[in-house]
C-alpha positions, 0 to 999 in steps of 0.5 A, a space after each residue: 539496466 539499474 537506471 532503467 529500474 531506478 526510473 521506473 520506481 521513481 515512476 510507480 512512486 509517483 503515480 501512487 503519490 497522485 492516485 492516493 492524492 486523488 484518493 483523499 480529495 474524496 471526504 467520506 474515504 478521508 473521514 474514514 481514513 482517519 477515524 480507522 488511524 485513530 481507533 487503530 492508534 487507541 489499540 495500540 496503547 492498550 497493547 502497549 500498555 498490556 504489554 508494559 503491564 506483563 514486562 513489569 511483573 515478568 510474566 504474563 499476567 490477566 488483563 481482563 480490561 484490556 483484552 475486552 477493549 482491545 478486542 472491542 476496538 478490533 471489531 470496531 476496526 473490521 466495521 471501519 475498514 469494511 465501510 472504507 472498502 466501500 466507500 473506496 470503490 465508490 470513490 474509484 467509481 467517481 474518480 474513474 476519468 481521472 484514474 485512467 488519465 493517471 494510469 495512461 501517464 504512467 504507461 506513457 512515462 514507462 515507455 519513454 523510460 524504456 526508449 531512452 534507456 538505450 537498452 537492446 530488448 534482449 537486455 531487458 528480456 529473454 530472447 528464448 526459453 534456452 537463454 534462461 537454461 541453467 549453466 548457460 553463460 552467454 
């Protein structure tokens, strides 16, 4: 059984590996996708440095500046990701055919993985209600 689900997670992987690859040949979801790493990346040194700033003087002191920029940066970011939500399903939209090749080669593997696992079906699910039963050993 541990085969089977290692197989099987080697299997999800790799399909997410394809459908993200597939993803980021669209340029608009690519161009979004980095301008939101790169705004992101920019709040994240101001919290840094923020929190450099309270540990220095072991209190919580005002930062008046980073907190507007931080909170300017936040806003920018829900414009980002809102956009890249967009163009996302467009891209999924443009990339439908090749999508559903993809997903289709995942069940196709996952049902190979299945046949040559050599598990009984009763292994690999419960036969009834009462197999499940609480104290029940066989």
């Amino acid at each position: 059984m541990t085969q089977l689900w290692n197989r099987l997670v080697e299997i999800e992987q790799r399909h997410l590996a394809a459908y993200f690859a597939a993803m980021a040949q669209d340029t608009t979801v690519a161009a979004i996708d980095a301008e939101i790493t790169a705004v992101d990346g920019r709040r994240q040194v101001l919290i840094e440095e923020r929190k450099r700033l309270r540990e220095i003087a072991r209190r919580r002191v005002p930062t008046p500046e980073h907190d507007a920029g931080i909170a300017q940066l936040a806003a920018q970011l829900r414009e980002l990701r809102a956009g890249a939500k967009a163009a996302r399903k467009a891209a999924r939209e443009a990339l439908k055919s090749k999508l559903q090749e993809l997903g289709q080669l995942r069940r196709d593997a996952v049902k190979r993985a299945r046949q040559e696992s050599g598990l009984w079906w009763a292994t690999t699910m419960p036969s009834s209600p009462a197999t499940n039963a609480p104290g029940r050993l066989h």
